[in-house]
C-alpha positions in Angstrom: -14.9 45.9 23.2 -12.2 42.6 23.5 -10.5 42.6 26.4 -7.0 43.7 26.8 -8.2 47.4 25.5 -8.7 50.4 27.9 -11.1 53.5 27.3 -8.8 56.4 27.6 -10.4 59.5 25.9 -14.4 59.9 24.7 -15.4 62.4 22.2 -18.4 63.7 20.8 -16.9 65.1 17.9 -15.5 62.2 15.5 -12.8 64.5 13.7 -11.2 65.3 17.2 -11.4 61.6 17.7 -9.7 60.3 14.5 -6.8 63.3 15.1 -6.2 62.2 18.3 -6.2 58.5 16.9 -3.9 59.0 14.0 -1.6 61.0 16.5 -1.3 57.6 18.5 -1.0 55.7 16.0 1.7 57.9 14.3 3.3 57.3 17.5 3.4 53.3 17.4 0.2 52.6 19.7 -2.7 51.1 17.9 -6.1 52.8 18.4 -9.7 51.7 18.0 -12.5 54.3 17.6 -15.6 53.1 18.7 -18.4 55.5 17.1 -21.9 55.1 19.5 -23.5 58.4 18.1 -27.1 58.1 16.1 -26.6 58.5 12.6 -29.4 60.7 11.9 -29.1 62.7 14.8 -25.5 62.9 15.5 -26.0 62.5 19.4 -23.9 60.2 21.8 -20.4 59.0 22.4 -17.3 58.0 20.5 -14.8 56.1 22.4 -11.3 55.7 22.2 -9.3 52.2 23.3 -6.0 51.3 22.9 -4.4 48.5 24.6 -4.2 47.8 28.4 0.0 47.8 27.6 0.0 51.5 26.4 -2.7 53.1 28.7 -0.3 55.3 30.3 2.0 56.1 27.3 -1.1 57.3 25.6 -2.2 59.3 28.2 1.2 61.3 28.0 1.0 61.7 24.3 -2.9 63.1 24.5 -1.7 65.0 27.4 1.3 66.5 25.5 -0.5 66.9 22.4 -3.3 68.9 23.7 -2.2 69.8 27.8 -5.5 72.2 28.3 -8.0 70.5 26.4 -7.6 67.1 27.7 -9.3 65.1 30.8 -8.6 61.9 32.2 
């Protein structure tokens, strides 16, 4: 990933990923999935950036859109 983005959240479902991406973008923070898992095999990791300016902002918006389901 370019620099200036932070990992904040990784999934290994993409439709939990692409909620939680729309949410912060419907929120004003851009988002960047990055989908690692084998195409055949659906196996390994989708990451979720946004930029190193609205880390924490995001984190409160994941954490208030899901409070029991998410980890830091």
């Amino acid at each position: 990933m370019e620099k200036g983005w932070t990992k904040i959240q990784t999934y290994t479902n993409a439709i939990q990923g692409e909620i939680e991406k729309q949410m912060l973008e419907a929120n004003g923070i851009p988002a960047v999935l990055l989908n690692q898992q084998d195409s055949s095999y659906m196996f390994g990791k989708i990451n979720l950036f946004v930029k190193d300016t609205d880390v924490e902002q995001a984190n409160r918006l994941m954490q208030e859109h899901d409070p029991e389901g998410y980890e830091d």
